[in-house]
Each structure stands twice: as structure tokens, then as C-alpha cells.
C-alpha positions in Angstrom: 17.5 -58.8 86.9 15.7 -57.1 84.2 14.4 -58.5 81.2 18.0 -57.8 79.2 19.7 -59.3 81.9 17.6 -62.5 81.9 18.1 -62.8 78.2 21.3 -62.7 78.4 21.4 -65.3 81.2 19.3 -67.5 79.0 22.0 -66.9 75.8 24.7 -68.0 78.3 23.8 -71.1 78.8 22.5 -72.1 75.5 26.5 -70.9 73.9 28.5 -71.8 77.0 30.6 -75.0 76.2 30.3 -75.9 80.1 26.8 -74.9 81.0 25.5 -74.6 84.6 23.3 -77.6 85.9 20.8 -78.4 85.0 21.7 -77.4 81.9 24.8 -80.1 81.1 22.2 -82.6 80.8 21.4 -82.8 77.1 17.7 -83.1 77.9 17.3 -79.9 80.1 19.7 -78.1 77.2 17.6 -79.1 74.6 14.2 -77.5 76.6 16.1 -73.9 76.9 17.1 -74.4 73.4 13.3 -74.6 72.1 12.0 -72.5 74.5 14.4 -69.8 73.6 12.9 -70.4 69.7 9.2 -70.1 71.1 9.9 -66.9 73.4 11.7 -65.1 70.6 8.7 -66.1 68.0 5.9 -64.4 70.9 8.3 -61.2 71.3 8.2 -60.8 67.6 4.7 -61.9 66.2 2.9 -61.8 69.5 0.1 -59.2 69.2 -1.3 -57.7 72.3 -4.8 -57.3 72.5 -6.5 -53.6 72.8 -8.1 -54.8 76.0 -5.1 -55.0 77.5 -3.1 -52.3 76.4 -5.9 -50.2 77.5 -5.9 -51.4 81.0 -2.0 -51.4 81.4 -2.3 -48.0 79.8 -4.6 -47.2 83.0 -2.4 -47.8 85.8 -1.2 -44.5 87.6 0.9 -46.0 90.0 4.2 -47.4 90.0 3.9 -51.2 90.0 6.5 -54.0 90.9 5.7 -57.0 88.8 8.2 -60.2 89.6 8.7 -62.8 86.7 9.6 -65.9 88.2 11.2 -68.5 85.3 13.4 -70.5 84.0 14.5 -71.4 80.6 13.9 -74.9 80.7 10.4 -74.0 81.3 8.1 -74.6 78.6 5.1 -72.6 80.1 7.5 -70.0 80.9 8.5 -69.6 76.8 4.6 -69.2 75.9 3.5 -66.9 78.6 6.5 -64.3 79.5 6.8 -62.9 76.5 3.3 -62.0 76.6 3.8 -60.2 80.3 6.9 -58.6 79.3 5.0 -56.9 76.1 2.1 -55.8 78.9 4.6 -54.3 81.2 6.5 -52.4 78.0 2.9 -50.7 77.6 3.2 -48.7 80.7 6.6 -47.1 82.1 4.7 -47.2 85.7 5.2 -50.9 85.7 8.7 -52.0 86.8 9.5 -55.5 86.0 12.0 -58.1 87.9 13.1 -61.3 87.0 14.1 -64.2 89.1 15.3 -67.9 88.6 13.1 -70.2 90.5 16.4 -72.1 91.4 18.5 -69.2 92.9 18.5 -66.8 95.4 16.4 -65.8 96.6 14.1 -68.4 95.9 11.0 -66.2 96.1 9.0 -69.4 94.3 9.0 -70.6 98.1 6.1 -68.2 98.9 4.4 -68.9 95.6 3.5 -72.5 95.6 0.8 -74.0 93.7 -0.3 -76.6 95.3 2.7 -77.7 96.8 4.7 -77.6 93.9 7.2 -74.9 92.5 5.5 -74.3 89.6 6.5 -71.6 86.8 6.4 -69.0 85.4 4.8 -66.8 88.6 3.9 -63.2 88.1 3.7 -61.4 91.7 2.7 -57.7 91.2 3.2 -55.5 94.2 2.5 -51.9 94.6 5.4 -48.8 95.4 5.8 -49.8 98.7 6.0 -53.9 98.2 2.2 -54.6 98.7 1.3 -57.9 97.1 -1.7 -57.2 94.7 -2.0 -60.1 92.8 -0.1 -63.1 91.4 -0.6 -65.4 88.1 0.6 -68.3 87.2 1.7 -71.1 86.5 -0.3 -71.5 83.2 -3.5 -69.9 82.0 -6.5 -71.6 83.5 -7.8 -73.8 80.7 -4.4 -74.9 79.7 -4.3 -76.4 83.6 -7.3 -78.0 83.0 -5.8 -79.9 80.0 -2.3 -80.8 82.3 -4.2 -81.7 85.3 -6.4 -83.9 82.7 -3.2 -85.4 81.0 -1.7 -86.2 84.3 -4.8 -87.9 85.8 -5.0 -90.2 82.2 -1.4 -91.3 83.1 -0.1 -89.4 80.0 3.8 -89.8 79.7 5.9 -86.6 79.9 6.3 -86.9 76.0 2.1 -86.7 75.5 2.1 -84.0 78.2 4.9 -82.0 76.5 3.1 -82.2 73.0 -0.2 -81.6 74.2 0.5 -78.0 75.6 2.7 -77.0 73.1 -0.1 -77.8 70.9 -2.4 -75.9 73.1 0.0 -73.0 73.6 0.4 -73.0 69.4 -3.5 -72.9 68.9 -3.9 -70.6 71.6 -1.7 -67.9 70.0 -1.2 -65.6 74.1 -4.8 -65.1 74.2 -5.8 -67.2 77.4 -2.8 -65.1 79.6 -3.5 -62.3 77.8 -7.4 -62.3 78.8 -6.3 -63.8 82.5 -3.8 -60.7 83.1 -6.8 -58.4 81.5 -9.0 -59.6 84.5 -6.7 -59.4 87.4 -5.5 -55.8 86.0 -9.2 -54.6 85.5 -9.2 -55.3 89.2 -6.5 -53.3 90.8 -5.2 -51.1 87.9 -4.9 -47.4 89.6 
């Protein structure tokens, strides 16, 4: 699906009166619900940086990028928008997106350590070549988690802690992470 299409996806279940699991429980409703408030606030104040825009700018070759998500995912709220305002920069750059827990569950091929961890960004060349991924968070921000988890932080402190970081953060870290691994095979 395309970014529209994932939208709307995401409206569906937060207006539905019978949403999809895992969405009837409250707790999972109430992530897409504030997620869907944070993604909209990047898509409209976000501010790429000229860094990037000059290096998406560069590509001459169609690109397949994959966006695999969710919208209970808070990571996924803070960092999509961000790659979906990159791709906009360049009509070269194609972008797909994919629920983690559907078909075809691409996430499979992805993990991170074991885990299914989102949001993943696969970018492929014109004829399906994998040239890099990202994901699932920018690089110090996983320092903080894996720090928080080791400390025994409950899901609460964890939860607060990023969005904190995310907040501060204002897209820079992805933003600067997608800069390098495009500086690398932009053509």
C-alpha cells in the first residue's frame, strides 16, 4: 500500500466501532490513537534538513523503499514521517508500506536481533536489489532502550523515556542516519 492507503488503514481503526485485534484492546487503541497525534504533528512541523534533501535530490535511479509499521508503534509515529517526507523529495524513490502483522510478513527477513522490531526501511533498487535497511530506531535512541531495559525500567518508564527522547530529538538522529546510508548508495 502507499502512504494514502496506510493512512487510511490507520483512520480505520482509530473510527471503527469494532476495530481489528489488536486494536479492541483499549491499551493497543489508545497507542494508535497517540501515535496517529505524533505522526500528523512530524508531517506538518517536521523540517527536513538540506543535507538530506540534497542527497535524496541526488538519486538517478528508481528506488523501492519498504516501510514496515504499525500504528501501535511508537517508534514507528516519530520516524516515518520523517522517511515519507525524504522519499516526497525525489519522484525516483517509490515507497511501499506494509503491516508487520500481515501478509506478507516481510518483517520475517528483517529481524533485529531476533525480534520483529519496527519501523524497518528496506530500500531496493529497479530490479529488487536490497541496498540497505534502517531501523528500528535511530542509533542513540537504542542505546537509551537497551539501557532502560537492562535497569529493569517498567514499560511505563521505557514509554516516557523515548517519547521524551523522540520530543527533544525533533527527526534529527533518522534524519542524519538516512543521510549516511543514502550518501552511500545514492546513484
Amino acid at each position: 500500500m502507499d502512504f494514502s492507503q496506510y493512512l487510511l488503514v490507520f483512520e480505520d481503526i482509530l473510527h471503527t466501532q469494532t476495530p481489528p485485534a489488536p486494536y479492541d484492546n483499549a491499551a493497543y487503541l489508545d497507542y494508535a490513537k497517540l501515535n496517529w497525534s505524533r505522526m500528523n504533528r512530524w508531517l506538518k512541523k517536521g523540517v527536513l534538513s538540506e543535507q538530506l534533501i540534497d542527497v535524496i535530490r541526488k538519486i538517478s535511479q528508481p528506488q523501492q523503499w519498504i516501510v514496515i509499521t504499525e500504528p501501535w508503534c511508537g517508534d514507528a509515529a516519530h520516524s516515518v514521517p520523517f522517511i515519507q517526507l525524504a522519499a516526497q523529495q525525489n519522484p525516483l524513490i517509490s515507497v511501499a508500506y506494509e503491516l508487520r502483522d500481515s501478509l506478507p510478513f516481510r518483517i520475517n527477513e528483517y529481524l533485529t536481533n531476533g525480534s520483529k522490531s519496527i519501523p524497518k526501511l528496506i530500500i531496493r533498487d529497479a530490479e529488487g536489489k536490497g541496498l540497505a535497511t534502517w531501523g528500528p530506531r535511530p542509533a542513540e535512541c537504542q542505546v537509551l532502550f537497551d539501557k532502560l531495559k537492562a535497569d529493569g525500567a517498567d514499560f511505563e518508564t521505557q514509554k516516557v523515556a523515548l517519547q521524551n527522547w523522540y520530543n527533544t530529538d525533533k527527526g534529527h538522529s533518522v534524519q542524519a542516519e538516512l543521510h549516511g546510508m543514502l550518501s552511500l548508495i545514492a546513484v
